[in-house]
N, C-alpha and C positions, 0 to 999 in steps of 0.2 A: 757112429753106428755103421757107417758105411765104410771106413777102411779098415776097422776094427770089429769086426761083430762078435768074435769070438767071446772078445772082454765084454761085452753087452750081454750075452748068452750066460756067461760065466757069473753074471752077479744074480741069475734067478735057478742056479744050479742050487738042489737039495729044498726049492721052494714049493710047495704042495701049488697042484694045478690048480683047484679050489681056490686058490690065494687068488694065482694070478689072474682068471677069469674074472674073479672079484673088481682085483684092481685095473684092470681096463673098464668094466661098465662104469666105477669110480672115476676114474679120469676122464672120462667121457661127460659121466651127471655134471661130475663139477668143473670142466672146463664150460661148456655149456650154460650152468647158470651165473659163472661167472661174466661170461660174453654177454649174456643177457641182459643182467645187470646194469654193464656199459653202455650197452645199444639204448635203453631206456633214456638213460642220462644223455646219450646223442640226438634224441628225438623230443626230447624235451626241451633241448639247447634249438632245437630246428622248431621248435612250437608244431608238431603236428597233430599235436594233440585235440585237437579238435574237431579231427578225421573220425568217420564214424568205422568204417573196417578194419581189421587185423591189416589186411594188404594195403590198404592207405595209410596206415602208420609209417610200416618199414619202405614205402616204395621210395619216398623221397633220399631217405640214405643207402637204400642199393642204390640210383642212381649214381648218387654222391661216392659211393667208393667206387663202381665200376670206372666213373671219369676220373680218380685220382690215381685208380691203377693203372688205365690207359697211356697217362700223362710220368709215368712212372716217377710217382708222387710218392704210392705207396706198394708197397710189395706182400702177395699172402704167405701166412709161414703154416697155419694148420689150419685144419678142419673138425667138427667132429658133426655125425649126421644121425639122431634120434629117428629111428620109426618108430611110426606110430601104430605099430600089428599090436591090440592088446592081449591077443594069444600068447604071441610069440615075438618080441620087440628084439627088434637087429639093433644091433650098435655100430657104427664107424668111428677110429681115428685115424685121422690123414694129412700125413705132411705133404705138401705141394706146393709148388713154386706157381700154379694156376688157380684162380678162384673154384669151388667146387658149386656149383650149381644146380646141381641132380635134385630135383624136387619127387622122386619118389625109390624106394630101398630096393636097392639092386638083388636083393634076395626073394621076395616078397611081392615085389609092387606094389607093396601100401605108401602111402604120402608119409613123405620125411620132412624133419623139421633142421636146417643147416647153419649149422654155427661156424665162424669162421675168425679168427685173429689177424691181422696185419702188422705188418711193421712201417715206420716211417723211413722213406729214405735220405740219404743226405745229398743237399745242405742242409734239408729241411728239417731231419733229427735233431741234429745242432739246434736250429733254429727255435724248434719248441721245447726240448733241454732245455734252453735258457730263457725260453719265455718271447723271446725275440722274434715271433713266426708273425702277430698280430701289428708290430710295426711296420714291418717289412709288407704287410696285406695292404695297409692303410695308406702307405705311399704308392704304393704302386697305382690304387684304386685312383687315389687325388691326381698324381700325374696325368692319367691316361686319361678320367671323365673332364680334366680340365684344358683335354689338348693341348697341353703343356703348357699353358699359360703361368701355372705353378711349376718351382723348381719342388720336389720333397725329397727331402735326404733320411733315409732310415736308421737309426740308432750311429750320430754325430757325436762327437767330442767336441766343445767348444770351450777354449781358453780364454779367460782375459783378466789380467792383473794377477797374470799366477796363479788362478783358479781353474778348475774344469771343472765342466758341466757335461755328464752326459744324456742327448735329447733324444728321446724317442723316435720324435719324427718333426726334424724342420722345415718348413715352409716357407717360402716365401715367391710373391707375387713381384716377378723378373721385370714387370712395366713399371708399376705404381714403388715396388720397393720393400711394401709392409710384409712384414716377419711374423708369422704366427707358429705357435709349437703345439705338439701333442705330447702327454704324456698318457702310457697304455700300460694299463693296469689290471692283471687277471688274478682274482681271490679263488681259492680254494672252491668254497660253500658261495654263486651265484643268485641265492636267495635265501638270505638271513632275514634275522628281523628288522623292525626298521628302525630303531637305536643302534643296532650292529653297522646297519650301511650309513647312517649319519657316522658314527665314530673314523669308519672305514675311509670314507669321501673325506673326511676333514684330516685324517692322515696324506690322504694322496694330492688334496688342494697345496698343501702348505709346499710340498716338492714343485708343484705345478708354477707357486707362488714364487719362489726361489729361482728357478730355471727360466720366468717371463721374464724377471729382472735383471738376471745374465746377459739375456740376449738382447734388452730390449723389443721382446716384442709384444706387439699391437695384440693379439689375441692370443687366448689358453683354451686347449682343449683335453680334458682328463677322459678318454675312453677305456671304458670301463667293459666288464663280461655280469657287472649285477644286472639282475632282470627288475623293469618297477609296470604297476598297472597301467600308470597312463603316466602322460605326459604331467598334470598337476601332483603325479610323485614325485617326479626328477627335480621338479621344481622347488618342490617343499623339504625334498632331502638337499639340494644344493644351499638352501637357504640357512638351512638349521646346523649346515656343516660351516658357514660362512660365518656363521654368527659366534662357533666354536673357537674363531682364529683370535689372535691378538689386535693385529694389526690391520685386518680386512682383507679384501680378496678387489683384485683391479675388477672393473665393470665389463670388460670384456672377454670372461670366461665363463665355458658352455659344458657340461656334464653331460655327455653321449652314452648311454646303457642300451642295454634289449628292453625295448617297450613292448607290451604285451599283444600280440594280433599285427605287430610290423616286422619288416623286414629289417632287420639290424644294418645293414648295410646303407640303407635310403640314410640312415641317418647320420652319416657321413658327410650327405650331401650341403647341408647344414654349412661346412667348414669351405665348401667351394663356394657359396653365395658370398658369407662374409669376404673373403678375400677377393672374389671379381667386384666388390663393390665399393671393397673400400681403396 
């Protein structure tokens, strides 16, 4: 549009203005409730749901993107900003390379409602293209809470007898020696039913199962993005997936998901204890 507008101008030549007006307040509704859409699903993933304000929903993830754009994590690409004049309602769309922030309509000065798209930057693109962003979090986290006490290597290749194994995330305790692995695992639909997440966990054990034998190691961790109530879920869907297998599952594997009213991340902490202790 910008070294060429002409050609841009030229493809709404002979188009009735009616049209076009149209299709701007359109692009707008439906960017907008598509953004919205998403945002739901990111504060659902964050549990804020239990916030009783409109503004105590979303505050937690404007935080969350203002510090990933800071960190040039991520980059904004549009905007669109709803007033809310029921007379006479303004529309914006806005491409910028700056977050848009304006909480009330530059025409009007009624309170606006602002929707915004990002993009991810790279490596990071890559990284969640391929799904690879959650192993890559998990080691870093284990390293650094464990003062290095753990080595974790993020998405390893390991040979041995002509085979390779690729590991999500290996472990291992640099004193003692003992080798634990993660394997990290993100479904579509984070909250199916609960025959779905038994079938779903007894696909992902038997890789977990395959991969501890590889390497020989002392502990298995399958971290997962399903959400369960409480902790006598995780327990009852690990067991019911366990009982799925052929041949059993070694005793020292742990099934990490979002518990309901926790912080996903504590639960991590879980794989630093086994490993300082054992």
């Amino acid at each position: 549009m910008r070294k060429q507008p002409e050609v841009f101008l030229d493809l709404f030549t002979g188009i009735p203005l009616p049209f076009i007006q149209f299709l701007q307040i359109y692009l707008v509704g439906h960017l907008s409730r598509y953004i919205l859409d998403k945002t739901k699903k990111l504060i659902k993933g964050l549990e804020s749901l239990y916030l009783q304000s409109a503004s105590e929903l979303f505050e937690p993830l404007q935080k969350l993107t203002l510090t990933l754009f800071k960190s040039n994590i991520i980059y904004p690409l549009l905007f669109t900003s709803v007033c809310t004049n029921l007379i006479a309602p303004h529309y914006d769309f806005l491409l910028s390379n700056s977050p848009l922030t304006e909480g009330r309509c530059r025409v009007c000065e009624s309170s606006a409602i602002t929707f915004g798209i990002y993009l991810v930057m790279e490596p990071y693109a890559s990284f969640k293209l391929d799904q690879l962003d959650l192993s890559y979090v998990v080691a870093s986290y284990l390293l650094i809470k464990s003062a290095r006490e753990l080595d974790c290597y993020p998405e390893v290749k390991v040979e041995k007898d002509s085979n390779e194994e690729e590991i999500d995330v290996f472990i291992r305790n640099w004193i003692t020696g003992a080798i634990a692995i993660a394997e990290c695992k993100v479904h579509e639909n984070p909250l199916p039913t609960y025959d779905t997440k038994v079938n779903m966990i007894k696909q992902d054990l038997q890789q977990l199962k395959r991969k501890m034998n590889h390497v020989n190691a002392k502990f298995g961790y399958l971290i997962t993005n399903l959400h369960f109530e409480n902790d006598e879920e995780v327990n009852k869907v690990l067991e019911d997936a366990k009982s799925k297998l052929k041949n059993g599952l070694p005793s020292n594997v742990k099934l990490i998901g979002k518990v309901k009213g926790r912080n996903v991340i504590t639960e991590w902490d879980s794989i630093l204890s086994d490993l300082k202790q054992s």
